[in-house]
C-alpha positions as CSV (number, residue, x, y, z in Angstrom):
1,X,9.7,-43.8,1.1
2,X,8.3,-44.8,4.7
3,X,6.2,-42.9,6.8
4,X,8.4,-41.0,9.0
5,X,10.4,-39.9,5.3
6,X,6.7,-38.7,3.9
7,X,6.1,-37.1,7.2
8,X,9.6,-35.4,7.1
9,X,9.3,-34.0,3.2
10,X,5.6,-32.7,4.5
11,X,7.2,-30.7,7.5
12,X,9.9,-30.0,5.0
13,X,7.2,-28.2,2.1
14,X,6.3,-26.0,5.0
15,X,9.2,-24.5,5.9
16,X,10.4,-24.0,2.0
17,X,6.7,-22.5,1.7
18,X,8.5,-19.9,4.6
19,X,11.7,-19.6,3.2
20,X,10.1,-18.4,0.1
21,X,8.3,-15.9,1.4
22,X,11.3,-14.7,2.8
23,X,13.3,-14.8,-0.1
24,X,10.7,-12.3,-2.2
25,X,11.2,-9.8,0.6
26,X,15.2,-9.9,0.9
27,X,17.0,-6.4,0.7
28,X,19.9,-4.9,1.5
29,X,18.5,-3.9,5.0
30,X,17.4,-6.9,6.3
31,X,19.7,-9.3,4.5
32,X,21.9,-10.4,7.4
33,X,18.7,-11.7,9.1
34,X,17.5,-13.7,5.9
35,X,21.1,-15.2,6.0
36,X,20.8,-16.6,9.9
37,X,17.3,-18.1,8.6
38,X,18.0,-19.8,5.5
39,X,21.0,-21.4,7.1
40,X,19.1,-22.2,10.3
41,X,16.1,-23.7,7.8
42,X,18.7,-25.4,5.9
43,X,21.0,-26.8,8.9
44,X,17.9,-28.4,10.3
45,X,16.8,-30.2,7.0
46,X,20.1,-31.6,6.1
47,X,20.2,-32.9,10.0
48,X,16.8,-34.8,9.5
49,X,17.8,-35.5,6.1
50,X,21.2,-37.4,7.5
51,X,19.5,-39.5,10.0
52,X,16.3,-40.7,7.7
53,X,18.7,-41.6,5.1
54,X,18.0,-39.1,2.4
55,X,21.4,-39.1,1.2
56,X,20.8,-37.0,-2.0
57,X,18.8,-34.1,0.2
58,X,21.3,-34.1,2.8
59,X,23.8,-33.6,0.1
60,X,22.2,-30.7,-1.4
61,X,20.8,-29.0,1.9
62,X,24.7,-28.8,3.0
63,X,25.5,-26.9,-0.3
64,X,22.7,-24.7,-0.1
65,X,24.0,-23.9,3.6
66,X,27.8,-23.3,2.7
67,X,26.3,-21.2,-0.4
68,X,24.0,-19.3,1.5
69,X,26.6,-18.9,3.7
70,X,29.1,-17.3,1.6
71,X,26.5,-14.8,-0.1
72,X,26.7,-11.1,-0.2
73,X,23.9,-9.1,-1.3
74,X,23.5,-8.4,-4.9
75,X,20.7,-7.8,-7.2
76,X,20.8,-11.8,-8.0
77,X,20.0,-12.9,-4.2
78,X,16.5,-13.1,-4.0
79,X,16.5,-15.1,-7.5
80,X,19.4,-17.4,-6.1
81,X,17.9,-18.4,-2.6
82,X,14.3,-19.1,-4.7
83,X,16.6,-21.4,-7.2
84,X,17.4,-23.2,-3.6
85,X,14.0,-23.6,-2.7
86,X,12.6,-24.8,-6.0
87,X,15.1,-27.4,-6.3
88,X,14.2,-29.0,-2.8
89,X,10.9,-28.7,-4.1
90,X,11.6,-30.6,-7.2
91,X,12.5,-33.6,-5.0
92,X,9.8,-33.2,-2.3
93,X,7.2,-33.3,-5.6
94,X,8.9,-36.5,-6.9
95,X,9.0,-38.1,-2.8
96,X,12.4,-38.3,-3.2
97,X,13.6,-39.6,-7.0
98,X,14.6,-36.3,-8.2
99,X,18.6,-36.0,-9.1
100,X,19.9,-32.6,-8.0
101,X,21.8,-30.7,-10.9
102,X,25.5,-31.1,-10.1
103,X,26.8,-29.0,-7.1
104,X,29.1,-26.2,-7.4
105,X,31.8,-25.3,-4.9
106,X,31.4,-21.8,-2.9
107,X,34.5,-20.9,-4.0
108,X,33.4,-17.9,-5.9
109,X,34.9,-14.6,-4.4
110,X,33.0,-12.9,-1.6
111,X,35.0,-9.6,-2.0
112,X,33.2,-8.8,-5.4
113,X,29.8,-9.0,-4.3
114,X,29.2,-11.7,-6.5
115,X,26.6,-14.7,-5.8
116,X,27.0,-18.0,-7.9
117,X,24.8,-18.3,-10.9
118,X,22.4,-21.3,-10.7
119,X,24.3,-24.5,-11.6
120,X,23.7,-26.3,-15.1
121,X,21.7,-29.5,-15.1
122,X,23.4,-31.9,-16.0
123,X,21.7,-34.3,-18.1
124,X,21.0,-35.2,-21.8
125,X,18.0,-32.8,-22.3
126,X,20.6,-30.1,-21.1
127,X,22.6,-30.8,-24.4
128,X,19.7,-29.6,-26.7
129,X,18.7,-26.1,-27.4
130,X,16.2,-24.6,-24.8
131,X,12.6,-24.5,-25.7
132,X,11.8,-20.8,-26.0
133,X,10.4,-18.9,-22.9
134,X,7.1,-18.4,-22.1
135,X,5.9,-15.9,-19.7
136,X,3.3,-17.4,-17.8
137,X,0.1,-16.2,-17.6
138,X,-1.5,-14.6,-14.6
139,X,-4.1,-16.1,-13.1
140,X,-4.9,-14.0,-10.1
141,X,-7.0,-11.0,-11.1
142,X,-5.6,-7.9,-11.5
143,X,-7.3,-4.4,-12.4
144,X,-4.9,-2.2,-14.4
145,X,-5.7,1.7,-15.8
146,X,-3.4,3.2,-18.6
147,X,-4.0,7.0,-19.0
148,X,-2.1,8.2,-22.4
149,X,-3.2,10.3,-25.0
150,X,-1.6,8.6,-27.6
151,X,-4.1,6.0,-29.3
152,X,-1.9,3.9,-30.9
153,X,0.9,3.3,-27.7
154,X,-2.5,3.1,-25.5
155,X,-3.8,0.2,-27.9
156,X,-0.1,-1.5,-27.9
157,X,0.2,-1.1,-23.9
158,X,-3.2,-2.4,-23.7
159,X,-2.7,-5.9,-25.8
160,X,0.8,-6.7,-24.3
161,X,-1.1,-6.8,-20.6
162,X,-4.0,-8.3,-21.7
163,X,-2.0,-11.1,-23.5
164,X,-0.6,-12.3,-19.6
165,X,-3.9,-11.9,-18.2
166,X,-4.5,-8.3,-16.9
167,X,-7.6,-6.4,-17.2
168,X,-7.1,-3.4,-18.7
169,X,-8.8,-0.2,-18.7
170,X,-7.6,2.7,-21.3
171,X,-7.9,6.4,-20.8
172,X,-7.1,8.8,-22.7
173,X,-7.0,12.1,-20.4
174,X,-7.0,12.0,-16.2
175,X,-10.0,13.7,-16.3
176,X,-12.4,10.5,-17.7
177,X,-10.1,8.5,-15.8
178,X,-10.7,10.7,-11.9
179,X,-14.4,11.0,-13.1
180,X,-14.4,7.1,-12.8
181,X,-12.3,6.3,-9.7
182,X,-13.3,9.4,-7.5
183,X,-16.6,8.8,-7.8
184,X,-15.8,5.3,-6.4
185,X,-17.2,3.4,-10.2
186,X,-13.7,2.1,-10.6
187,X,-11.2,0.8,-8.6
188,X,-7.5,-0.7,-9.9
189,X,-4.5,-2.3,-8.6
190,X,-1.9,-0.7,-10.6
191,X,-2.2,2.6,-12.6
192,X,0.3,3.3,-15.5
193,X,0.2,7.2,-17.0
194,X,2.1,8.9,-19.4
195,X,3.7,12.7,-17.8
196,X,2.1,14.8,-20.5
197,X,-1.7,14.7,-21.0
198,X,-4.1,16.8,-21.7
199,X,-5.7,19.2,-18.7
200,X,-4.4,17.8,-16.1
201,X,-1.2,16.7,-16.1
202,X,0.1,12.7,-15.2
203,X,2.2,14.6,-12.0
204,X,-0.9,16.2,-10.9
205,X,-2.8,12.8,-11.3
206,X,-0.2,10.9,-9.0
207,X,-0.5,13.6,-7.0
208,X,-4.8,13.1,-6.5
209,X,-4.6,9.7,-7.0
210,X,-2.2,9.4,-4.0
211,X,-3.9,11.5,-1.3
212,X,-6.9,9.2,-1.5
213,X,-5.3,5.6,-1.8
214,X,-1.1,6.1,-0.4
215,X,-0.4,2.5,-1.5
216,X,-2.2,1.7,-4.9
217,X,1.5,1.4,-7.4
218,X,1.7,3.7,-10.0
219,X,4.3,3.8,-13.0
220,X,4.7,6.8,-15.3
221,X,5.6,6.0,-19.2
222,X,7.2,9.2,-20.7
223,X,9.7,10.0,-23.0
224,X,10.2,13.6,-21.4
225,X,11.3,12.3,-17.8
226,X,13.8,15.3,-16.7
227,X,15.0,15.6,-13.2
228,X,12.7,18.2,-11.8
229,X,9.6,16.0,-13.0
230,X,11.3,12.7,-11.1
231,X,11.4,14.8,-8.1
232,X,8.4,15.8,-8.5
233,X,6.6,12.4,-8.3
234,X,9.0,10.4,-5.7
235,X,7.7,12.9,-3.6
236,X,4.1,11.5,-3.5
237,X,5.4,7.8,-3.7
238,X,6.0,6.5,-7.4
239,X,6.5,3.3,-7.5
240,X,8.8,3.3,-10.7
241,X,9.7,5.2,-14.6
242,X,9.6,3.3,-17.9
243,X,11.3,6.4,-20.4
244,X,9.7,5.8,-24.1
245,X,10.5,4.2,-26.3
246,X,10.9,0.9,-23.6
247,X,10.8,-2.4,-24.1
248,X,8.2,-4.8,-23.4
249,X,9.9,-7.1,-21.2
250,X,10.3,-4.1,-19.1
251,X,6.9,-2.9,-19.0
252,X,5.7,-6.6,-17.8
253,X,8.4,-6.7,-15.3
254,X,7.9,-4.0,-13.5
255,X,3.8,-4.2,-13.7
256,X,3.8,-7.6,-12.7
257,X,5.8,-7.6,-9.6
258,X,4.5,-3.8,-8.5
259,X,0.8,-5.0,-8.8
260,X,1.2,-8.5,-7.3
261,X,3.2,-6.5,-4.3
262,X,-0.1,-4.6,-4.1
263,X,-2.2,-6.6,-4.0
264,X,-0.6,-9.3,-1.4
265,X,0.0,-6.5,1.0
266,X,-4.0,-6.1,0.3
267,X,-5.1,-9.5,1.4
268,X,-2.5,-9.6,3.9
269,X,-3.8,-6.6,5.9
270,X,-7.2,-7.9,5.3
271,X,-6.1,-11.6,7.1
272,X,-4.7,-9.2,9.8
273,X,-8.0,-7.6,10.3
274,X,-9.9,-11.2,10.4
275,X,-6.9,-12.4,12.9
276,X,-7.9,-9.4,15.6
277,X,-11.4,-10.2,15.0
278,X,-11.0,-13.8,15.9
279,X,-9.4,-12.2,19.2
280,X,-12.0,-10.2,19.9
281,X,-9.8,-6.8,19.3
282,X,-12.1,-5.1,16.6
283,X,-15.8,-5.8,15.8
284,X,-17.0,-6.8,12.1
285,X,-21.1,-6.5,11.2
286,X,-21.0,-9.6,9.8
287,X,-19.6,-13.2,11.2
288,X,-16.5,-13.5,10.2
289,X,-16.1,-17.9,9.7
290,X,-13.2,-20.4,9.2
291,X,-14.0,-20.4,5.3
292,X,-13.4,-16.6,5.3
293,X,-10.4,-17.4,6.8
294,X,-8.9,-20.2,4.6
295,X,-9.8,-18.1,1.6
296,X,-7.9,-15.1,2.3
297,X,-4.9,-17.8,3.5
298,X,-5.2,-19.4,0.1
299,X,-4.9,-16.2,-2.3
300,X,-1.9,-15.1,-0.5
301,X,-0.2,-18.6,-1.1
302,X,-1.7,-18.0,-5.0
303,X,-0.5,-14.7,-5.2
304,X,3.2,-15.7,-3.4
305,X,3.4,-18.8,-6.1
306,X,2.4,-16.3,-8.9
307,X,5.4,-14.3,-7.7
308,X,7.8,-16.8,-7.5
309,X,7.2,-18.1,-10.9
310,X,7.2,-14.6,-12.9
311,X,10.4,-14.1,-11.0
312,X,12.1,-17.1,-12.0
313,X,11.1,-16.5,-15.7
314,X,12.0,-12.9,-16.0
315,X,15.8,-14.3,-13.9
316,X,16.1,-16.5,-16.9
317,X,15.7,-13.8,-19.4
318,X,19.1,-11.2,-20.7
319,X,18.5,-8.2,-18.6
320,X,17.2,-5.7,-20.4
321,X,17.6,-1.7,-20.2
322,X,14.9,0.6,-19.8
323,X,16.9,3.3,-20.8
């Protein structure tokens, strides 16, 4: 590799770095304009790609593009477009001696809302059986409470989060649990509660909990989740059901990505805050310095790689139900 290639796969690492970040927030809505970006992104890549000779990337950066291009949305797009951006990864890491797996042709039908699945390797370690998954374990920080009355689930609950690197606080009524947090003692980035507790009740809880913090996620376990009690809580803002008896991929799934959601939007707000200080729009009491600054940058990159990765492993697992 020469200069001007290392310099391009640098420049290159950035704007995947974007494109992920885009990818994580695809939806229905706004999927159009991810579209025009990744194919923008990708267009210019396979153009600098052509004329430094990267052959291979210019190859693959094409595909991605006519892929891309052909996409409709479908509950598979955000995990395709981060398959695209991991592989281009791949052969930035290796500075260029990195084989992409075997392209597919687009030719999949567009009229059934259907994306391609990610393409086999195709090499000799392909030929043996997989290595069983691991789910890998969280390393940013993150607060959990479970409120349920029911010892033995609480304990269960309790070891399956803490084995992927949650801490987790266990309650057994909403009372010990409000004495805690309303009284400012405790504080959480994702709260899980069963519907039926004793005094007061887990739709009452979201309810409380709510008015004083809008955004913290919270996920009610229950195996007596009727319509009326659904309503009930979408109107204060759950952010998801698990009906008992669940399964535990499930459970991780959804507390994973709902607390990691949190707490990005967290440290994003808070970079916000730092970015109008810099400007001079809002006063802080204390100096706010450049270290602040690249601190708060780097846990957002953390938390976004985090993300990434326990959405790529959970892609590569058989959907489960949680009904």
């Amino acid at each position: 590799m020469n200069t001007e290639q290392n310099e391009f796969l640098f420049e290159t690492a950035e704007i995947v770095k974007l494109l992920e970040s885009i990818a994580l927030s695809v939806s229905k809505e706004n999927f159009i304009d991810v579209k025009k970006v990744f194919m923008q992104k990708l267009h210019n890549i396979k153009g600098t790609a052509g004329m430094l000779e990267l052959d291979n990337l210019t190859r693959y950066a094409h595909h991605c593009e006519d892929m891309v291009s052909a996409m409709q949305f479908d509950n598979k797009s955000e995990v395709t477009l981060l398959y695209f951006c991991d592989e281009i990864n791949k052969f930035i890491e290796a500075n260029g001696d990195y084989i992409f797996p075997s392209q597919i042709s687009p030719s999949f039908s567009t009229k059934n809302n259907s994306n391609p699945s990610p393409p086999e390797v195709s090499t000799e370690a392909s030929k043996h059986k997989p290595a069983k998954l691991v789910i890998p374990k969280l390393k940013t920080k993150v607060k959990v409470a479970y409120i349920e009355d029911e010892e033995d689930l609480l304990d269960i609950v309790k070891v399956s989060l803490e084995k992927v690197g949650f801490e987790v606080d266990g309650y057994s009524s909403a009372n010990s649990f409000l004495e805690l947090t309303e009284s400012k003692r405790r504080s959480y980035h994702l709260i899980l509660t069963d519907k039926n507790l004793p005094g007061i009740t887990g739709v009452e809880l979201i309810k409380r909990v709510k008015q004083s913090n809008p955004l913290i996620p919270i996920i009610m376990i229950s195996g007596f989740l009727d319509e009326e009690a659904i309503k009930d809580c979408a109107q204060y803002g759950i952010s998801g059901y698990i009906p008992k008896p669940f399964e535990r991929n499930v459970l991780l799934q959804l507390s994973i990505s709902k607390s990691l959601e949190y707490l990005n939007r967290q440290l994003l707000e808070r970079l916000m805050k730092v970015v109008n200080y810099k400007m001079g729009s809002i006063l802080f009491d204390t100096e706010v310095t450049q270290e602040d600054i690249n601190y708060i940058t780097k846990n957002i990159r953390d938390i976004n790689f985090e993300m990434i990765q326990i959405k790529k492993y959970f892609s590569q697992l058989t959907p489960v139900s949680s009904e």
